[in-house]
C-alpha positions in Angstrom: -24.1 -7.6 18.5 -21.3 -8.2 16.2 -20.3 -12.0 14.8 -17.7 -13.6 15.9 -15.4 -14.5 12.8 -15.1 -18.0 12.1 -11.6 -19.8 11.0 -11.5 -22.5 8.6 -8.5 -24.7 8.5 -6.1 -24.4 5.3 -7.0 -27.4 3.9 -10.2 -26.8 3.7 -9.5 -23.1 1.7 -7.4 -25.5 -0.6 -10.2 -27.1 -0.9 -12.4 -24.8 -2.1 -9.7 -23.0 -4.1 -9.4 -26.3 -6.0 -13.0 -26.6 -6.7 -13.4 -23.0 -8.1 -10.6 -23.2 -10.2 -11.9 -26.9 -11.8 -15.4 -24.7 -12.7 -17.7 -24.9 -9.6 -18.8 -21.0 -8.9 -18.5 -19.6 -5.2 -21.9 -19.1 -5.0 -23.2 -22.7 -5.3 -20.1 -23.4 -3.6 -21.4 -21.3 -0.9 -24.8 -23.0 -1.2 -23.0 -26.1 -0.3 -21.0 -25.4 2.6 -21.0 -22.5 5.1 -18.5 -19.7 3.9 -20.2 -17.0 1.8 -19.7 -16.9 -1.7 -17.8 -13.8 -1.0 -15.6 -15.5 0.8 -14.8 -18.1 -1.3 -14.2 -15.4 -4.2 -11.2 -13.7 -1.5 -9.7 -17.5 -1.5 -9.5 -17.9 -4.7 -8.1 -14.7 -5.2 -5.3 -14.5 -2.4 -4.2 -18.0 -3.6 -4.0 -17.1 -7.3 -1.4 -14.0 -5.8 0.0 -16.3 -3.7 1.2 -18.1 -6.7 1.5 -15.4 -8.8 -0.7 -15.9 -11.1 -1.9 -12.6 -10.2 -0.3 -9.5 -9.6 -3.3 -6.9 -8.1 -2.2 -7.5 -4.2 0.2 -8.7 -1.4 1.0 -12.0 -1.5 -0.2 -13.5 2.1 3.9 -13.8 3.7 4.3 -10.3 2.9 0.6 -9.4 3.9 1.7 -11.2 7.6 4.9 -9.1 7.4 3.7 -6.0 6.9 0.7 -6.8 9.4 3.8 -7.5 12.2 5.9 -4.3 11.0 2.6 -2.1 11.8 2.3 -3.6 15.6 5.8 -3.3 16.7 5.7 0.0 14.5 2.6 1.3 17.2 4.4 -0.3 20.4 7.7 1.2 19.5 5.9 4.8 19.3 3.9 4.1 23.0 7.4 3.3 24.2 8.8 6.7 22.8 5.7 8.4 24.1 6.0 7.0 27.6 9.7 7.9 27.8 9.6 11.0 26.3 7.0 12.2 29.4 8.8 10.4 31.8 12.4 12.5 30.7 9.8 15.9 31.0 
């Protein structure tokens, strides 16, 4: 049975953004608290994006934008599809 994928609030990300980036490591971060070292490592690295201090990936607004784009994207082609069929 799959997990279910558990949310943590931002301030808590901040958090452990701010504790990577003053020297602790994700992994005894991860030891600590309950997110996988893993995940603490993704943090880190969307925020550093995020304020481009990086420049390997979407920054998170346009990551939401493009996410939105690609739904209405797939409904406006079910729409087409359904009308085209009903016109047939």
């Amino acid at each position: 049975m799959a997990q279910e994928k558990k949310t943590y609030p931002a301030e808590f990300k901040r958090r452990m953004v701010e504790l990577v980036r003053a020297g602790r490591s994700p992994k005894e971060l991860a030891k600590e608290f309950e997110p996988s070292a893993n995940t603490i490592r993704k943090w880190a690295t969307q925020a550093d994006i995020d304020e481009g201090l990086r420049a390997d990936g979407l920054p998170t607004a346009e990551r939401n934008e493009l996410r939105e784009l690609r739904r209405e994207n797939k409904q406006l082609k079910l729409e087409r599809e359904i009308l085209g069929k009903a016109a047939a």
